[in-house]
N, C-alpha and C positions, 0 to 999 in steps of 0.2 A: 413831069413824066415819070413813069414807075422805071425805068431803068436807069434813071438816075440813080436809083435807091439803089442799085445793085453792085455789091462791093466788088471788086475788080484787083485781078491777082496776076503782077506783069511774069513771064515765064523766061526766062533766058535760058536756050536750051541749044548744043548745034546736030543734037541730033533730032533728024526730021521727021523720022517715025515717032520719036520718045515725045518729042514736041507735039505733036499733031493729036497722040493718045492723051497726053494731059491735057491738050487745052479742049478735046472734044467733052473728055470728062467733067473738066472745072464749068464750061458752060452748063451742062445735063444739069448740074447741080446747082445752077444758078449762079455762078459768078460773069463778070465780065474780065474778059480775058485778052490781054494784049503780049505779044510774043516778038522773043529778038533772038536771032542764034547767034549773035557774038558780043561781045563787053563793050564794046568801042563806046556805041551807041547809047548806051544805057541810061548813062546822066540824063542826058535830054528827053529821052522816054519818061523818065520817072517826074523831070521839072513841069513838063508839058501836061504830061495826064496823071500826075498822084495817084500811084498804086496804093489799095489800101495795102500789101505784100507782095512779097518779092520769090518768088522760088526762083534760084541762081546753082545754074550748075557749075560744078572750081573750075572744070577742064573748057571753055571754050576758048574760040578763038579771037585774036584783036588785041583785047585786055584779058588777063584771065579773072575769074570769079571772086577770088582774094581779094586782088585790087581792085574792081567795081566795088565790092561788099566796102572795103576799108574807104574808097571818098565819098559811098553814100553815108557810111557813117559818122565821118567827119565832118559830112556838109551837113550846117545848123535847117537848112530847108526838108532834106531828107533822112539825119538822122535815128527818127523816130519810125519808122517804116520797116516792121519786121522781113528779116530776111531768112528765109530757110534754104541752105544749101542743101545739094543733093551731089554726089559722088559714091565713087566703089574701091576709092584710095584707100587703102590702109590708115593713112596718116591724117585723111579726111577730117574726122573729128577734131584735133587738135588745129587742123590748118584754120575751120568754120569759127572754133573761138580764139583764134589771135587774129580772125579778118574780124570781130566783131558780130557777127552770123548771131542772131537768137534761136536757132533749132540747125540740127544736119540731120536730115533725110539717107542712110546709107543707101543706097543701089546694088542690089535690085529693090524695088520695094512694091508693093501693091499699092492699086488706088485707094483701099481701104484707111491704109496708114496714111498716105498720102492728104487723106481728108482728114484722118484725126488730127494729125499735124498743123494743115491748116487752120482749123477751127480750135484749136489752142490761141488763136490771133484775131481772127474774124469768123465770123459766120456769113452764108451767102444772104 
């Protein structure tokens, strides 16, 4: 089936407008898209259905973003699975690479960037 073929980018977001606008846009653009607004969960999300990427916001609720980011990259199953965080911290940048993060997305940002980011990793 041809939607197998389609790379698929999990969104960990807890806001519900911010979430709703990225994943309508990641589909238009041909991704598939699966969505969590808190950390808790995540592990299982990513063991279950292997995102080809991760967009992970630092601030949500549960687990924050750090600690998701830091035991997906410690787990030899999901290590390899680019993550790109997104935040409007100050300190952002620096938090993205000691959780191990391969790209930080600052906030605010456009979908524009939003995609060159992504396709820095996969293309849809």
């Amino acid at each position: 089936m041809k939607n197998d073929m389609k790379k698929t980018i999990l969104i960990v977001e807890d806001n519900a407008s911010i979430l709703e606008m990225i994943q309508l846009f990641l589909e238009e653009e041909g991704y598939s898209v699966l969505t969590s607004s808190e950390g808790l969960g995540v592990m299982d999300i990513v063991k279950k259905k292997n995102p080809d990427l991760i967009l992970l916001d630092i601030w949500i609720p549960g687990l924050d973003g750090i600690e998701v980011a830091k035991n997906l990259k410690k787990n030899i199953e999901t290590k390899d699975i680019p993550i790109v965080m997104v935040s409007a911290h100050p300190s952002a940048g620096k938090m993205a690479a000691q959780a191990g993060a391969n790209e930080l997305l600052p906030k605010p940002f456009n979908l524009v960037d939003l995609l060159s980011v992504i396709e820095k990793f996969i293309k849809a």
